[in-house]
Every structure is written in C-alpha cells, then in structure tokens.
C-alpha positions in Angstrom: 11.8 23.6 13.3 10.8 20.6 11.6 12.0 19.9 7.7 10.0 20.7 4.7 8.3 18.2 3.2 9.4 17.1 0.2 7.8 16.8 -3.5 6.3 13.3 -4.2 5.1 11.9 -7.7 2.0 11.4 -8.4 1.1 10.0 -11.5 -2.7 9.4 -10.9 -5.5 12.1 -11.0 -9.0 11.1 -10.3 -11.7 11.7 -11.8 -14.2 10.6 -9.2 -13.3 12.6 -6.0 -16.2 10.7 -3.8 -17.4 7.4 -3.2 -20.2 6.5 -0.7 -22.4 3.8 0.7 -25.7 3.2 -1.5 -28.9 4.4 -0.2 -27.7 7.4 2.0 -27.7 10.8 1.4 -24.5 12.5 1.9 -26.1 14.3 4.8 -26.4 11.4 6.8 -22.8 10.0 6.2 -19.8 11.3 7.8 -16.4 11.8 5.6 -13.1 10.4 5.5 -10.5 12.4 3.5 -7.7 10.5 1.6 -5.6 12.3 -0.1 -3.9 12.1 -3.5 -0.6 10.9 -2.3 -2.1 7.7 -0.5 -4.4 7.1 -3.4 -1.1 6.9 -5.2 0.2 4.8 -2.7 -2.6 2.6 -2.5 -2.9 2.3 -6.6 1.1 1.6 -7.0 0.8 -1.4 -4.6 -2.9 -3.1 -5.4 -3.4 -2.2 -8.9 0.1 -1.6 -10.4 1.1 -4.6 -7.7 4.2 -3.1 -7.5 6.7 -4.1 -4.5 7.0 -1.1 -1.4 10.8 0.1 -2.7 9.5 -0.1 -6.7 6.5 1.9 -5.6 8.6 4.5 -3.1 11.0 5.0 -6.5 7.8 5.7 -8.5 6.6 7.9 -5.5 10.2 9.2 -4.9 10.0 8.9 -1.3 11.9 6.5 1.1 10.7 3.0 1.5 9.6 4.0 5.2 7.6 7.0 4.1 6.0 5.1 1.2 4.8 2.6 3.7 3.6 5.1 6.6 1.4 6.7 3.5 0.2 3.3 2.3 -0.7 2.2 6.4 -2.9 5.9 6.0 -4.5 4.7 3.1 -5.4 1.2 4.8 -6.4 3.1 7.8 -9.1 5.2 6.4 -10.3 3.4 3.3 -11.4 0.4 6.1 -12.6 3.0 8.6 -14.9 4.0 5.8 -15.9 0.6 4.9 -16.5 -0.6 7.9 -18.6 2.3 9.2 -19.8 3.4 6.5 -18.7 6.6 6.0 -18.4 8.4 2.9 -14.8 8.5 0.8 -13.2 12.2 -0.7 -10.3 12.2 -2.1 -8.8 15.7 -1.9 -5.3 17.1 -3.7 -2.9 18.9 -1.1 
C-alpha cells in the first residue's frame, strides 16, 4: 500500500486555465495538462526566484519532491512549446 499523499500549499490560482499557439483552433492542437501544484512550482522558482528548499518550505514539501514537481513542469511546458501543443492547467 503506498502512502497518502500529502497537502501541498498553493498560493497561486489562475485565472487563465489555457494557453495555445496562435492561429490554430483548439481542434487541431493536442493538450498537455499541468497542474496547479507544478504551476506553483514553476512560479516559486522563475517568478518569485526563490531557491529549491525556500520554495519546498513555501510548498511544504521536501526539497526532493519540490524538485521532481518542478522537472514535471519543465517537462511538459517545453513539450508544449516545442510541439506546439496546447497548455491547461487543471486543480487536483
């Protein structure tokens, strides 16, 4: 049986859930989720520019979680970028 996950702060609540290339209709484009927490994770660090353990405090998560959430982020924010998918950010 695997734990339970635990309850991360988030301080950061979007207003704008989706984000897509210009000129094609959101038929066309296939979507990459992100979700809240590595919005969190990715604001804390490039727009807060706050250092990983500062950021896990904020996030209340271990430095090694933060960063695994943070590497998501990366992960799918370029996928989308470079393939031009469409971004949604969902809550969990």
């Amino acid at each position: 049986m695997s734990r339970p996950r635990l309850c991360r702060k988030i301080s950061f609540n979007p207003n704008i859930t989706y984000f897509k290339p210009q000129g094609v209709p959101m038929r066309e484009l296939k979507i990459v989720e992100l979700t809240t927490e590595e919005m969190e994770a990715y604001r804390l660090r490039h727009i807060n520019d706050l250092e990983q353990q500062t950021a896990a405090g904020k996030m209340r998560t271990s430095q090694s979680t933060y960063q695994r959430i943070l590497d998501s982020a990366y992960k799918k924010i370029a996928d989308a970028l470079i393939n031009g998918k469409a971004i949604k950010i969902i809550k969990e």
